[in-house]
BANUTOR-19498 format. One record per residue (C-alpha): residue number from 0; x, y, z; chain. Coordinates in nm, 3 decimals, decimal comma. Layout:
residues N
{NUM; {X; Y; Z}; A};
...
This chain:
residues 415
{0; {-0,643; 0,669; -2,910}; A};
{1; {-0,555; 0,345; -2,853}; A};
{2; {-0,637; 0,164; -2,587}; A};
{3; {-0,377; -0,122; -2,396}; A};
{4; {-0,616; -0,431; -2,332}; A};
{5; {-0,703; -0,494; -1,965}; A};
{6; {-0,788; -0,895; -1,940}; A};
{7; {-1,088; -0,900; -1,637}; A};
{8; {-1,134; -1,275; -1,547}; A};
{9; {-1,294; -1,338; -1,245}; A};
{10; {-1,194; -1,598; -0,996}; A};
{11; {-1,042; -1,966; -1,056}; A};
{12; {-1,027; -1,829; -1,442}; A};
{13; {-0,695; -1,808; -1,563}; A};
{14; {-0,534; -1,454; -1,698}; A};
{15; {-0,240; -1,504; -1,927}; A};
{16; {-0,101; -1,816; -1,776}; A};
{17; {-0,202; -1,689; -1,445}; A};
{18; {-0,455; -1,783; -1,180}; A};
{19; {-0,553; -1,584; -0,900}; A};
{20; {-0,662; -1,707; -0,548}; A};
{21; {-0,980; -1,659; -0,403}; A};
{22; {-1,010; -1,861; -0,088}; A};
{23; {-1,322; -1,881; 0,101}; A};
{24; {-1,404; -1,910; 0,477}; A};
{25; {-1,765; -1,927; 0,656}; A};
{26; {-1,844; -2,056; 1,015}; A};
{27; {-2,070; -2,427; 1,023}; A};
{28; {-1,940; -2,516; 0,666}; A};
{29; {-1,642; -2,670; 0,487}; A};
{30; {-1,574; -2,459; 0,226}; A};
{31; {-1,290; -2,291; 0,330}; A};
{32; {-1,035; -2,369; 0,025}; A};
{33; {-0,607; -2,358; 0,065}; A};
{34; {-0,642; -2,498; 0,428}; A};
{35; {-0,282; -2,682; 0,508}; A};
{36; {-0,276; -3,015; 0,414}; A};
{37; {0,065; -3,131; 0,608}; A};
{38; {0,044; -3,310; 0,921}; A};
{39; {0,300; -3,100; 1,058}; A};
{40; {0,170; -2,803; 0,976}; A};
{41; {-0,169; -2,904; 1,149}; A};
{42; {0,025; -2,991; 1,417}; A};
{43; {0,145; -2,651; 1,455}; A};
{44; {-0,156; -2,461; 1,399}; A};
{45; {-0,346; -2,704; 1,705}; A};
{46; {-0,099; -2,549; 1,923}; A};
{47; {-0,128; -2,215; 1,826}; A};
{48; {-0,528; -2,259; 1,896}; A};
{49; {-0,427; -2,381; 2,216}; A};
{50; {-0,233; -2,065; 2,287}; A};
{51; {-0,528; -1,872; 2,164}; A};
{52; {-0,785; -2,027; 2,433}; A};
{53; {-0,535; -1,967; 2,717}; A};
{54; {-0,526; -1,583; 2,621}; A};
{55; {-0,879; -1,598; 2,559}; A};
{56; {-0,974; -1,784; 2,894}; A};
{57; {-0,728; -1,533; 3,027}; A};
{58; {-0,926; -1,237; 2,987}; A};
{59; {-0,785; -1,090; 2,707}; A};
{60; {-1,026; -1,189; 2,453}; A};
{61; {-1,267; -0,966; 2,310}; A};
{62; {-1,575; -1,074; 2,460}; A};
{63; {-1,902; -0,966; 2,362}; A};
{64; {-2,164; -1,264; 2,442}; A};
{65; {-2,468; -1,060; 2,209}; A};
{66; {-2,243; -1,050; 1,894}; A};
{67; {-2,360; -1,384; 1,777}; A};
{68; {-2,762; -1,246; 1,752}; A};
{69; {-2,659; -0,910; 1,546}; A};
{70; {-2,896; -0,728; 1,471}; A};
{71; {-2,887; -0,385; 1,213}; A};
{72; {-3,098; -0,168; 1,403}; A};
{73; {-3,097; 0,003; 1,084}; A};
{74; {-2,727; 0,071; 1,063}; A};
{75; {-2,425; -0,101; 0,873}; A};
{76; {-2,076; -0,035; 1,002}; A};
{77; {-1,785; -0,059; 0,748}; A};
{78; {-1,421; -0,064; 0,830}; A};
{79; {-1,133; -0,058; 0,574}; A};
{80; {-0,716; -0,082; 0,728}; A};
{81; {-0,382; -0,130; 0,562}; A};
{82; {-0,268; -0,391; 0,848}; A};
{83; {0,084; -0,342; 0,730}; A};
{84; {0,247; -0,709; 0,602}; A};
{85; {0,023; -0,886; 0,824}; A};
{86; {0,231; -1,261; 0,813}; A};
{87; {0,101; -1,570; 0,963}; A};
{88; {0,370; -1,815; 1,194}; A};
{89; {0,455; -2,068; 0,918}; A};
{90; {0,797; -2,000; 0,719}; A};
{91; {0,721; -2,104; 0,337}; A};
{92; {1,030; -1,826; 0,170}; A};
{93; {0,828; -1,602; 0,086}; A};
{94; {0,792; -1,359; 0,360}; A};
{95; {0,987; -1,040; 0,368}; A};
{96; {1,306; -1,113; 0,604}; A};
{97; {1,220; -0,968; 0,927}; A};
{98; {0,933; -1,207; 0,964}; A};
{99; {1,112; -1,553; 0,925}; A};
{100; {1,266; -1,769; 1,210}; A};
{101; {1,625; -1,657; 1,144}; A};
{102; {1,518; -1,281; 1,215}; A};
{103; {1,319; -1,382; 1,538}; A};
{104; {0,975; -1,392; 1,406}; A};
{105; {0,782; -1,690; 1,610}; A};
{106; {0,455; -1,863; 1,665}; A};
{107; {0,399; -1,653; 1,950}; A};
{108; {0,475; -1,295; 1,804}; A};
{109; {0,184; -1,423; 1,562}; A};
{110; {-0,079; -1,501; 1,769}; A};
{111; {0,022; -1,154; 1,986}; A};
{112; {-0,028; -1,005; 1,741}; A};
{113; {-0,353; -1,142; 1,621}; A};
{114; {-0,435; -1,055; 1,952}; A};
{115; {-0,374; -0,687; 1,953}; A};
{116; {-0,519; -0,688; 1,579}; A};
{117; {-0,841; -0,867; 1,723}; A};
{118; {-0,875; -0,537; 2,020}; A};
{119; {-0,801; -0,297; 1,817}; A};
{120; {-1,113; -0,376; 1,558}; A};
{121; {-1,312; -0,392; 1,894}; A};
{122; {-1,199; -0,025; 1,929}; A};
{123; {-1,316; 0,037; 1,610}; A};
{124; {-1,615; 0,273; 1,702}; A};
{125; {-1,694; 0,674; 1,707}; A};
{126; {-1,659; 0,919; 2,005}; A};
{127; {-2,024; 0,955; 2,116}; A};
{128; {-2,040; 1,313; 1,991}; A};
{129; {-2,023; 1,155; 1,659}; A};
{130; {-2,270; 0,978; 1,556}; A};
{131; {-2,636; 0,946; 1,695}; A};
{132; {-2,650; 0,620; 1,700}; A};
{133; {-2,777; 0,362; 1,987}; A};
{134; {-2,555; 0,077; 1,953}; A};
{135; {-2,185; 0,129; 1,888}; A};
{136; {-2,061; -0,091; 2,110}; A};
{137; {-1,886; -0,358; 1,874}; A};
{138; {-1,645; -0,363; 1,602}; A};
{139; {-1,748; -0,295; 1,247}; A};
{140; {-1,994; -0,552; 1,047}; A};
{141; {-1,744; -0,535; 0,746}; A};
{142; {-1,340; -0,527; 0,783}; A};
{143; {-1,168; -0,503; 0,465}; A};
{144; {-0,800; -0,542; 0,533}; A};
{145; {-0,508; -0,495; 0,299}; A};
{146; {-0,162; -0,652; 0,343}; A};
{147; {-0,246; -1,000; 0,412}; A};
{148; {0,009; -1,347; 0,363}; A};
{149; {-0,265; -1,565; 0,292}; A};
{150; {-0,620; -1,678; 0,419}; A};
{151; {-0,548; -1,861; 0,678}; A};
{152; {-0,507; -1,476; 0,876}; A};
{153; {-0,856; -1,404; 0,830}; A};
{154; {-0,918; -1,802; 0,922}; A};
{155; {-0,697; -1,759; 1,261}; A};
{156; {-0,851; -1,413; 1,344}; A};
{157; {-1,177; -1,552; 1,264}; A};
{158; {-1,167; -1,885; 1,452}; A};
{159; {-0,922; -1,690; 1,743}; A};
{160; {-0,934; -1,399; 1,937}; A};
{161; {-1,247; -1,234; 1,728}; A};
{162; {-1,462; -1,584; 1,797}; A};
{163; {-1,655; -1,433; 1,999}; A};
{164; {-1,749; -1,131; 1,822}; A};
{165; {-2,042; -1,237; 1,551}; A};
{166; {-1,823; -1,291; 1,267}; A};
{167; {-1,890; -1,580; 1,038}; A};
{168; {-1,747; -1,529; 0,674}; A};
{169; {-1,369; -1,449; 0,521}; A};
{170; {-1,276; -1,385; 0,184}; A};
{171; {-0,932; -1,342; 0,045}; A};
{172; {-0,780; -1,280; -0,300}; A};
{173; {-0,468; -1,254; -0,395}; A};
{174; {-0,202; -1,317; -0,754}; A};
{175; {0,013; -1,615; -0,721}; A};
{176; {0,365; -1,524; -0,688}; A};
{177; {0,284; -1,203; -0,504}; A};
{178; {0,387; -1,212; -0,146}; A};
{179; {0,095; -1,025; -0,006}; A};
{180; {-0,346; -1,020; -0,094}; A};
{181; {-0,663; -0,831; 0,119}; A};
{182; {-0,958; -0,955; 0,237}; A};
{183; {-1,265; -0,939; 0,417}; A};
{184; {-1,429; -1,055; 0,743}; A};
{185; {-1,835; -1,010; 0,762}; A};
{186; {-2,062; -1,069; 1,017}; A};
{187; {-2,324; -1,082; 0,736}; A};
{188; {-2,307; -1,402; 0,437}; A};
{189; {-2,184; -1,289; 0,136}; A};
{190; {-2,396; -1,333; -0,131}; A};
{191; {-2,165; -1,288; -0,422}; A};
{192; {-1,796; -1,270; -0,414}; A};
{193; {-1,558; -1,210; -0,711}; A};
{194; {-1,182; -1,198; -0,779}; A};
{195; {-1,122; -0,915; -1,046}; A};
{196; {-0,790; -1,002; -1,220}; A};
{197; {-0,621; -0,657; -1,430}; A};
{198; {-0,333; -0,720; -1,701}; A};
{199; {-0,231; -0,447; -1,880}; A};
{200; {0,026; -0,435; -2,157}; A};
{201; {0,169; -0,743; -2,028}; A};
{202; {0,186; -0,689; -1,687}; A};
{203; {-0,036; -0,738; -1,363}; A};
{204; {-0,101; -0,557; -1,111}; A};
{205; {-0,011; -0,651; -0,764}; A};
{206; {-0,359; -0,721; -0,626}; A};
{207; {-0,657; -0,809; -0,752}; A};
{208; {-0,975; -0,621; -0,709}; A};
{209; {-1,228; -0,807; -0,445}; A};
{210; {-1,626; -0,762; -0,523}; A};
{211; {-1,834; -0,878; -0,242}; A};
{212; {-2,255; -0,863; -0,228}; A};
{213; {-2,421; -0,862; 0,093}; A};
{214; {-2,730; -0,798; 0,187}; A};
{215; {-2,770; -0,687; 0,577}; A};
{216; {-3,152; -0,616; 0,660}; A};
{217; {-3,262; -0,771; 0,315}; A};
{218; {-3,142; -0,463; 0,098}; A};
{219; {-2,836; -0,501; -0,129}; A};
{220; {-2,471; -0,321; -0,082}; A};
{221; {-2,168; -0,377; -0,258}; A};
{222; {-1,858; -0,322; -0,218}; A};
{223; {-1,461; -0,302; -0,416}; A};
{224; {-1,216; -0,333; -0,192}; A};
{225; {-0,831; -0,273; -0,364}; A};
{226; {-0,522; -0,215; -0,263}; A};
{227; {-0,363; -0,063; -0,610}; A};
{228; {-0,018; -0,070; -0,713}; A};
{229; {0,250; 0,177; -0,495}; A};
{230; {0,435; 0,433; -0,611}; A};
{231; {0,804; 0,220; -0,586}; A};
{232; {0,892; 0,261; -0,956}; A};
{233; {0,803; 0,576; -1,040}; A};
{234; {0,503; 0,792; -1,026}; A};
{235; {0,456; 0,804; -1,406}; A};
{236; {0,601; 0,452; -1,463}; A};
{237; {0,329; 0,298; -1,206}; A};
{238; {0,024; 0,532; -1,294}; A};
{239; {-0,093; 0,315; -1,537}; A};
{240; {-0,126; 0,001; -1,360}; A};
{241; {-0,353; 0,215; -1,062}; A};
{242; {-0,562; 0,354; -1,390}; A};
{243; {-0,602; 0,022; -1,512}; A};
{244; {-0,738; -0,071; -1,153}; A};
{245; {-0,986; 0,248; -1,205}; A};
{246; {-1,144; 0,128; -1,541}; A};
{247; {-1,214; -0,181; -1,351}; A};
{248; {-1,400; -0,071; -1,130}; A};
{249; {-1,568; 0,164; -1,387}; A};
{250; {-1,682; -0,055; -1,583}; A};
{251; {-1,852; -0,292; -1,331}; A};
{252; {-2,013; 0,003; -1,181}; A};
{253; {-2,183; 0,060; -1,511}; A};
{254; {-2,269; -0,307; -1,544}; A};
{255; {-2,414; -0,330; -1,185}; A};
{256; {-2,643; -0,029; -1,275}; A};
{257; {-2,826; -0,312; -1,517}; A};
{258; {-2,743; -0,614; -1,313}; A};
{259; {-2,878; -0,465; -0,988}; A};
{260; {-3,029; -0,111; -1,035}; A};
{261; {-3,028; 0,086; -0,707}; A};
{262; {-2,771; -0,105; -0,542}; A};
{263; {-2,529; 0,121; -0,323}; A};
{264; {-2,158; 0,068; -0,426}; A};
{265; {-1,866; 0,136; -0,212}; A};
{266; {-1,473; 0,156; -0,331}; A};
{267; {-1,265; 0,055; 0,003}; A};
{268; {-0,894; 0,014; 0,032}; A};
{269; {-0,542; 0,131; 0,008}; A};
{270; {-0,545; 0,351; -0,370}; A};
{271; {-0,189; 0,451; -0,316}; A};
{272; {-0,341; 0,804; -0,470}; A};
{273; {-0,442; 1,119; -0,210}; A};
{274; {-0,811; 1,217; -0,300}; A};
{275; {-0,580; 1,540; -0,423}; A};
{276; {-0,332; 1,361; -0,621}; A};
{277; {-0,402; 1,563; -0,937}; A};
{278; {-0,331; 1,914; -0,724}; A};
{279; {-0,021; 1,725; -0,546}; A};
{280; {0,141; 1,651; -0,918}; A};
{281; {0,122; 1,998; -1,057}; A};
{282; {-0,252; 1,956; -1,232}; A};
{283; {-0,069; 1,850; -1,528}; A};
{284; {-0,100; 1,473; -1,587}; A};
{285; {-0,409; 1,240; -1,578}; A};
{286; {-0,446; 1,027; -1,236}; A};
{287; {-0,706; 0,713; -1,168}; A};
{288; {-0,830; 0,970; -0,937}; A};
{289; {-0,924; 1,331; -1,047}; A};
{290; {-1,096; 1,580; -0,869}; A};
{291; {-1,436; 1,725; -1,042}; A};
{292; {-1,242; 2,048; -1,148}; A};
{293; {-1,234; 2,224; -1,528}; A};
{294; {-0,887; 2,170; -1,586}; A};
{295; {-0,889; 1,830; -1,498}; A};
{296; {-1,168; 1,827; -1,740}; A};
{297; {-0,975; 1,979; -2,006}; A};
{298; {-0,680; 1,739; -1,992}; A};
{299; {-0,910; 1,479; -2,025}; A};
{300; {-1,109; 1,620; -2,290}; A};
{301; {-0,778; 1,714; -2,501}; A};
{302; {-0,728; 1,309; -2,505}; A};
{303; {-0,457; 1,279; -2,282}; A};
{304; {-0,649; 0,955; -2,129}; A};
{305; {-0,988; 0,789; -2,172}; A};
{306; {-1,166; 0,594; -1,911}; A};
{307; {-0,903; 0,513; -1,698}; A};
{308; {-0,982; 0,729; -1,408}; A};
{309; {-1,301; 0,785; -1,137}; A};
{310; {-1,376; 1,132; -1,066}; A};
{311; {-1,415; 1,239; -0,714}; A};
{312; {-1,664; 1,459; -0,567}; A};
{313; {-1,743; 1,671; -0,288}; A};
{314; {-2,067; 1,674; -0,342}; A};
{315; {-2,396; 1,503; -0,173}; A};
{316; {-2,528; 1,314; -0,413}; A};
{317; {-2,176; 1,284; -0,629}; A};
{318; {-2,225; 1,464; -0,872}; A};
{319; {-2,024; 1,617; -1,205}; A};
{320; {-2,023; 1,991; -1,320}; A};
{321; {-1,689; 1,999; -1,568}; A};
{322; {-1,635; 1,637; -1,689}; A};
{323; {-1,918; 1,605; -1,991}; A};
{324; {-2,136; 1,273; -2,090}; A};
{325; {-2,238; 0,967; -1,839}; A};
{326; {-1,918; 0,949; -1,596}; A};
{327; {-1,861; 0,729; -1,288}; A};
{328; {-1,869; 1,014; -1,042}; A};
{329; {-1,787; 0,916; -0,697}; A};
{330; {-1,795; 1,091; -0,312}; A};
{331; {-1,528; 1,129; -0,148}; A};
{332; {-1,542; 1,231; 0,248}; A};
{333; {-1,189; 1,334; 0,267}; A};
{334; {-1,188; 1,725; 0,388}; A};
{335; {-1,529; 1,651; 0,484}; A};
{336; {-1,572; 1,400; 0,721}; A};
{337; {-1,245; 1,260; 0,706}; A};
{338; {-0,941; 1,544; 0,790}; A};
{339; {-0,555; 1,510; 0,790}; A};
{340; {-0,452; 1,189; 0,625}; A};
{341; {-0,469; 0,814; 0,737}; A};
{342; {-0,063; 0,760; 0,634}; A};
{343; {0,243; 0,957; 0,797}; A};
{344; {0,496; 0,953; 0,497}; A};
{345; {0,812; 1,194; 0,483}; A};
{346; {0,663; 1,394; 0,745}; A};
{347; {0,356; 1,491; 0,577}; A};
{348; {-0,017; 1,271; 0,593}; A};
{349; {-0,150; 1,122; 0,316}; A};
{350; {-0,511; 1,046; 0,176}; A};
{351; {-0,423; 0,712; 0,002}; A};
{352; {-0,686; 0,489; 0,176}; A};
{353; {-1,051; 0,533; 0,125}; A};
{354; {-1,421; 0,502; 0,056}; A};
{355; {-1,568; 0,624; -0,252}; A};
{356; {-1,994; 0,625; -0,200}; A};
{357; {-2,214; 0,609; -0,481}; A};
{358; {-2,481; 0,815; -0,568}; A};
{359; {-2,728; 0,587; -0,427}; A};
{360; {-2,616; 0,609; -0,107}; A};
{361; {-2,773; 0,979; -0,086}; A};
{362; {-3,126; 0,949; -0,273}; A};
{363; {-3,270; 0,919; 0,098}; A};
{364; {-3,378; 0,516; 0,032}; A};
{365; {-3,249; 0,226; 0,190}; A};
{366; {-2,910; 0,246; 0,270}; A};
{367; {-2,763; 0,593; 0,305}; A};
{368; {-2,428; 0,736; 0,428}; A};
{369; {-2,447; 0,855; 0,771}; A};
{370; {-2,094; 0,962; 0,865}; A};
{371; {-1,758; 0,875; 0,863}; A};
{372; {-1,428; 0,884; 1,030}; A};
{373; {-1,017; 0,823; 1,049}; A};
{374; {-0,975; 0,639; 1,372}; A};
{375; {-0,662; 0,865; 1,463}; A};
{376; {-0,678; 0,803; 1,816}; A};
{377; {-0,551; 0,543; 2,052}; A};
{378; {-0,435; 0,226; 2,038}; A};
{379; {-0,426; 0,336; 1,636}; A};
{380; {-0,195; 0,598; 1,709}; A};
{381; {0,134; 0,650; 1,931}; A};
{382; {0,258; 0,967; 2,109}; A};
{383; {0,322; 1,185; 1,843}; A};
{384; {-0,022; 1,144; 1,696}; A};
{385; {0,126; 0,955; 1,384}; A};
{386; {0,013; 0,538; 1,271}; A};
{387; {0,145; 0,306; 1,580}; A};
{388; {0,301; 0,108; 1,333}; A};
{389; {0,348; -0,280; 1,432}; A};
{390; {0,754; -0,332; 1,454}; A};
{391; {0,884; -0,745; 1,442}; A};
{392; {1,122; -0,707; 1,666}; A};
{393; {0,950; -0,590; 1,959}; A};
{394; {0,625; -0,708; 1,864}; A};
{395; {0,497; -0,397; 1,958}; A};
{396; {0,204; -0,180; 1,730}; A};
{397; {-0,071; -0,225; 1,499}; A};
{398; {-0,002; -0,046; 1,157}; A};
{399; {0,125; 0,214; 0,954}; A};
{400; {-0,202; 0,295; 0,822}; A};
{401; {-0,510; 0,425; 1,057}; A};
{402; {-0,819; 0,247; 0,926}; A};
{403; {-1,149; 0,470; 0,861}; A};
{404; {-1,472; 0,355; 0,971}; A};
{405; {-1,834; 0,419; 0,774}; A};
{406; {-2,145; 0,421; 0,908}; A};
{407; {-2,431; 0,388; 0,690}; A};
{408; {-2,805; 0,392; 0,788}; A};
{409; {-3,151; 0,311; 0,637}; A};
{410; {-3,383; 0,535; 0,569}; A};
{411; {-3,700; 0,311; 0,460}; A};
{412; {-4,012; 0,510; 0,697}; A};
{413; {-4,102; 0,146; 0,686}; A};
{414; {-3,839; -0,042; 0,867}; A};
């Protein structure tokens, strides 16, 4: 068959007329790119600082005063959250109505609600029961969050209310023109960052595709984090833009396996597919996600796609019985580890955010998965045990999205 092109620049290359952000922040250096230039907006973002200190000096920071001599103790923590249209306190027209001056949105709602955003990820940690680990008393070493204005929310959070908890590097990506990108916050340098661009047939997709290297206790990890294109449209009329996002990530999977053999790889992020999605839509149409099962195989096989999708296992090590040849076969935790669903939608949860582990994260040699968990209880959650979704008006809530947490540990006899 054949196949629409997909155009895969990386960042500040252009991708049919288009350029796509990737914006940089690290504590001690000046490379943060896309800061505001104005005088009047610096003006503005010296007093929000000023509010910051007051909360912080307050007692409502996050304190921790060991978080700037992390250590890995042989364990990496990963978080990934959909932070639900998280806008900063500067009007520029592009923000969705209910967050610009005329509907009540403010300064201070912003920095409340970095605030909030800043104790929650402090929160971000397992019941004791469930995980054997020493020290899990900070927030995650890696946040990947989805639903971002711009960089200057990682920047803010950063330089804010999570100063004080070890964090020294932000990466964001996003398509010009689009009102929202995702990003990162690490307590470790990133090594190697790129911006994965995906036009297919004309059109792009919403988000770009964010690799980032690290390397906590010398050994290598990477990780994807996406947030692909919604459903709004049309199942069928949007599938292809989340398959292009797939073949993507595919096909640098199969590229790092020669750039940088043995490295773990980790897909993080809002999919806008359930690890079921296949099962949910009658088994009868190909999905960037399918499930390791012989008629999924078979519609694949009778060339109703090819290469646009990552198979999901249940499996420790991932691994594929039905789908034939060298296939990007990936774990999924969900009805594992993870249970229920991290989104409420039309009364019923959803599986649309996730990791997806690589194989090398279960050959029992430097990093391995450990566990991993939806963070379904308080202040994620509100009394009815759905998402305590963040409302403008009130300035009240978090998200609409729980965020899952991974744990990952080494298992080197040596370390």
């Amino acid at each position: 068959m054949n196949l629409p092109k997909i155009n895969l620049p990386f960042s500040k290359q252009r991708a049919n007329g288009r350029r796509y952000t990737a914006e940089a922040a690290m504590i001690g250096t000046n490379n943060f790119h896309g800061s505001r230039k104005n005088a009047l907006s610096n003006f503005f973002r010296f007093l929000f600082y000023a509010f910051i200190l007051i909360l912080l000096l307050s007692g409502y920071g996050c304190a921790d005063t060991n978080a700037g001599n992390k250590k890995t103790n042989g364990q990496f923590s990963a978080a990934v959250w959909n932070i639900q249209a998280f806008f900063d306190g500067t009007e520029n027209g592009n923000e969705y109505a209910e967050y610009r001056v005329a509907s009540g949105w403010t300064q201070e709602k912003y920095a409340a609600r970095l605030l909030a955003t800043a104790q929650a990820i402090s929160k971000m940690k397992p019941a004791a029961s469930e995980i054997s680990a020493e020290d899990k008393t900070e927030g995650p070493d890696l946040i990947g969050l989805v639903e971002l204005e711009n960089a200057a929310v990682l920047e803010d959070l950063l330089k804010g209310p999570l100063s004080n908890q070890g964090y020294i590097q932000t990466f964001f990506g996003s398509v010009p023109g689009m009102v929202l990108g995702i990003g990162v916050i690490s307590r470790y340098p990133l090594t190697e960052t790129k911006v994965h661009s995906i036009t297919i047939n004309n059109e792009t997709t919403p988000r770009p595709v964010l690799e980032i290297h690290l390397e906590p206790a010398g050994k290598p990890l990477v990780f994807f984090l996406c947030h692909w294109k919604s459903k709004v449209g049309g199942e069928e009329t949007t599938e292809s833009l989340r398959q292009a996002s797939a073949r993507v990530i595919r096909r640098r999977i199969t590229e790092l396996k020669n750039e940088e053999p043995g490295a773990p790889v980790i897909i993080m992020g809002d999919l806008n597919e359930n690890h079921d999605e296949f099962y949910r839509r009658g088994g009868v149409v190909p999905n960037a996600l399918m499930p390791d099962d012989p008629k999924a195989a078979s519609l694949i096989q009778n060339g109703s796609t090819d290469n646009y999708f990552l198979i999901l296992s249940k499996e420790k090590p991932p691994r594929s019985e039905y789908f034939p040849g060298k296939q990007t076969v990936l774990y999924s935790p969900w009805e594992n580890e993870l249970k229920n669903g991290s989104y409420y939608f039309k009364d019923n949860w959803e599986t649309i955010d996730h990791f997806l582990l690589s194989e090398e994260l279960f050959d029992g040699r430097d990093w391995d998965f450990e566990t991993c968990m939806v963070l379904n209880t308080q202040p994620f959650i509100n009394a009815k045990g759905t998402p305590n979704a963040y409302y403008t008006n009130t300035g009240l809530g978090l998200s609409d999205h729980l965020p899952l947490l991974l744990y990952l540990q080494i298992r080197d006899e040596n370390f």
